[in-house]
Structures are given as C-alpha cells and as structure tokens.
C-alpha positions as CSV (number, residue, x, y, z in Angstrom):
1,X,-1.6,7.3,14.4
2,X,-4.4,8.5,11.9
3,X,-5.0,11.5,11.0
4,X,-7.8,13.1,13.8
5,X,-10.9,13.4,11.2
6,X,-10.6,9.9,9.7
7,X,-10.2,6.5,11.6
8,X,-8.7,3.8,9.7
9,X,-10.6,1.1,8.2
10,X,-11.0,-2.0,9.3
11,X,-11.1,-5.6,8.7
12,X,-15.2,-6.4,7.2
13,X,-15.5,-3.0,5.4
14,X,-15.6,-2.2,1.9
15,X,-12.2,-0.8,0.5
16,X,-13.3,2.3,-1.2
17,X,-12.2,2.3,-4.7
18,X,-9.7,4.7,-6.6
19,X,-7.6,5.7,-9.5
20,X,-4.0,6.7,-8.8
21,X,-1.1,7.6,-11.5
22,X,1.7,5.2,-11.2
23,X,5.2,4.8,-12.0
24,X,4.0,2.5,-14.7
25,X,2.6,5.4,-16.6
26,X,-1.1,3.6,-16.6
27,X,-3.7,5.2,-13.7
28,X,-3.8,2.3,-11.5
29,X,-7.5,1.7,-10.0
30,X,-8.9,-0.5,-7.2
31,X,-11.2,-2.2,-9.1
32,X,-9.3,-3.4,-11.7
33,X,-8.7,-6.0,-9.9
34,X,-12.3,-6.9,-8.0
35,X,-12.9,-10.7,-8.9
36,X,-9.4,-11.1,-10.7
37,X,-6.6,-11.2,-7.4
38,X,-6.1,-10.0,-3.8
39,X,-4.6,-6.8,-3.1
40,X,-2.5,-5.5,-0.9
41,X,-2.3,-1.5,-0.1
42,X,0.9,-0.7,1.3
43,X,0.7,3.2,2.6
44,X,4.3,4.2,3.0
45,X,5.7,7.8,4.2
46,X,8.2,9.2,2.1
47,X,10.6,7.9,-1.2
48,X,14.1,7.6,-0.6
49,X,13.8,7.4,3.3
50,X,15.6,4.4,5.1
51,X,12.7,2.3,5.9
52,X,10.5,3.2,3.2
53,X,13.7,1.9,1.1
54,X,13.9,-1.1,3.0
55,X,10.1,-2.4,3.0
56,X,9.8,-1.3,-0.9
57,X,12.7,-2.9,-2.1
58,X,11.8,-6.1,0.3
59,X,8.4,-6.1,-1.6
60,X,10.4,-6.0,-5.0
61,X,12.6,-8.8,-2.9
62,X,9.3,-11.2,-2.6
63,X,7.6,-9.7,-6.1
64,X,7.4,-13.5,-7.5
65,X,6.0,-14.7,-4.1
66,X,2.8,-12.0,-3.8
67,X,2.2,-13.4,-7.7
68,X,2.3,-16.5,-6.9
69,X,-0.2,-16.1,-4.2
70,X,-2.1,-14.2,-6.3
71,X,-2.0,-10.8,-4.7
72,X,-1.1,-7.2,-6.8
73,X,0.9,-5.2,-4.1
74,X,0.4,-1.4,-4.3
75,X,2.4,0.7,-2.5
76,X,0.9,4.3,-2.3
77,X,2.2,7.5,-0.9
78,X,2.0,11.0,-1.1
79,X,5.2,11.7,-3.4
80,X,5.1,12.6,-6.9
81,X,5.2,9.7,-10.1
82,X,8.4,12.0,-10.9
83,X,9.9,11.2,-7.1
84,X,8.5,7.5,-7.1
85,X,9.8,6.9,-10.4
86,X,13.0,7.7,-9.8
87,X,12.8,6.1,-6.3
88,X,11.6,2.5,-8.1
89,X,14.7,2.7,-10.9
90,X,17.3,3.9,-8.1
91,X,16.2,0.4,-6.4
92,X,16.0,-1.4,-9.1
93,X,12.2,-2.2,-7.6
94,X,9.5,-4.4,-9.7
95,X,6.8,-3.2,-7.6
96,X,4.9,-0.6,-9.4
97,X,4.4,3.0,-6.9
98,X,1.2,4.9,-6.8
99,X,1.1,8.6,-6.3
100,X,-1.3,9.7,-3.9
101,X,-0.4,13.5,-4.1
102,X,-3.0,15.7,-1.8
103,X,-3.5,12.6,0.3
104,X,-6.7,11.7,-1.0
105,X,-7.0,8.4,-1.0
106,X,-4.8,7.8,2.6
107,X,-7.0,10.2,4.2
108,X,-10.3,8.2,3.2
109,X,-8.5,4.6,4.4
110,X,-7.3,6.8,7.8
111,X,-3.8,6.1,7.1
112,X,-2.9,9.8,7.7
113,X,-0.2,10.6,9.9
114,X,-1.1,13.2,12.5
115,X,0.7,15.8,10.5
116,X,-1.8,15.4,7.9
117,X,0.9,16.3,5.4
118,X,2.1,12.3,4.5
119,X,0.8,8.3,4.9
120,X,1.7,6.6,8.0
121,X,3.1,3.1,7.6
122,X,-0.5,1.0,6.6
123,X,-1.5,-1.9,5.4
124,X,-4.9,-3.4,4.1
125,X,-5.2,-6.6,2.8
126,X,-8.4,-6.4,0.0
127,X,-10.0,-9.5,-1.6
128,X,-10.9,-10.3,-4.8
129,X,-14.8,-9.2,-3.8
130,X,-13.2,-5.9,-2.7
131,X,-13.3,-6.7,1.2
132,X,-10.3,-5.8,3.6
133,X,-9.7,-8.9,5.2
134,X,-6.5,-7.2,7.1
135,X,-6.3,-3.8,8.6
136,X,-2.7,-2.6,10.3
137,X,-1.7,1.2,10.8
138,X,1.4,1.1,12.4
139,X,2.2,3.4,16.1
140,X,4.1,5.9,14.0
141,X,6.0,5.7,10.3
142,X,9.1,4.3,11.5
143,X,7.5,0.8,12.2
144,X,6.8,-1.6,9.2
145,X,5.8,-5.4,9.2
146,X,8.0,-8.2,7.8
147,X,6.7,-9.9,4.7
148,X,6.8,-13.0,6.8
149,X,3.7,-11.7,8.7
150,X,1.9,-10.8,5.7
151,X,2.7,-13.8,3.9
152,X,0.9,-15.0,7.0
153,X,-2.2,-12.9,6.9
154,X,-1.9,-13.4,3.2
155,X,-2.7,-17.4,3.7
156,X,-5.8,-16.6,6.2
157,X,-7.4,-14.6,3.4
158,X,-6.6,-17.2,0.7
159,X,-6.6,-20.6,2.9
C-alpha cells in the first residue's frame, strides 16, 4: 500500500528524475542514464531485514544478467549510505544502494508504505527515454518478485 497522499506511478508516465547518495560514494541520478540503458528502481524497506537481504543479495546473484540485458538496477530505500554501506559489504552485494533518507524520492513514485516512515517493496521498470514501462507496489513489504518475473517484464520492454 502507498502512502495516502501519493498514488504510485504507473506504467506510460514519466519517471521523475533524482539524485540520491549511494554506497558507491558518487550521487547517483536518474538521468544519467536516459538514452544510455534501462533502469530498474527497486524500493526496498529496511537493510539487514530478512527479505530485503534476500531480494538484494539475489540482485547481486543475477548482477551479470541485468548487464547483460542492459538494465542499471538501483535499489533505493530510506536507510542511511552508512547503514546501506555496511549492509552491501556484509553481503558481499555488487549492486550499488541508494539512500533515500526523508523519503523523498519514494514518496513522489507512491512507494510509501502507509506508515509513511519507509518504502514499501516497489518496482518500476524505466527506459532508456525515461518511460516506466513496469509499475509493481507490492500488498505490503513482506512480498517481493522473483528475478525470473522481471527478467520477464525486462524482455517486454527490450523485445
């Protein structure tokens, strides 16, 4: 569920563009990659919770795969480049993690989670003209898709 101001966006719209620190030390913005690859924004919860664990480290699992297919994965949530940072190295992860402290940037794609306070579980596939092509916010935080289904969506977007 979104949070009650803000709906989440869907497929057709533009993705609104950012800049986000990130645990590679660089800001990290949206439109640094507009005409270069797809991207996927993967809103998670919380670092070091049992599902956020498991879908971060399966992203870092499948890194080589999302390159190959020419999408940049960014996860984003609302925990500190300190908390993410040691998150990614405790997992060993090759994803980069983008802090999205004050919920800024979740709140304007309506991946809030009632509570207001961090993301739900969202994903929006962008592509390379800055279009989101796939829209999914999951019931509540505790849900995730499999890669397998966005290696699926992934293909509709890039035939």
């Amino acid at each position: 569920m979104s949070d009650s101001t803000t709906l989440p966006l869907v497929a057709g719209a533009t993705a609104p563009d950012f800049v986000l620190p990130s645990t590679s030390g660089a800001p990290v913005a949206l439109s640094q990659f507009r005409g270069v690859k797809h991207v996927l924004l993967a809103f998670f919860p919380k670092a070091f919770t049992s599902v956020c664990t498991s879908e971060m480290c399966a992203f870092s699992d499948d890194f080589d795969a999302f390159a190959d297919a020419r999408v940049e994965v960014l996860p984003i949530s609302v925990d500190t480049v300190d908390v993410l940072q040691q998150f990614r190295d405790a997992h060993h992860m090759k994803v980069q993690l983008l802090s999205d402290v004050g919920a800024t940037v979740a709140r304007h794609y309506g991946a809030l989670w009632t509570d207001g306070v961090i993301a739900n579980r969202a994903y929006f596939l962008i592509d390379e003209g800055g279009i989101i092509r796939w829209a999914h916010v999951e019931e509540h935080p505790g849900l995730h898709r499999p890669n397998a289904e966005i290696f699926e969506r992934i293909k509709s977007v890039t035939g």
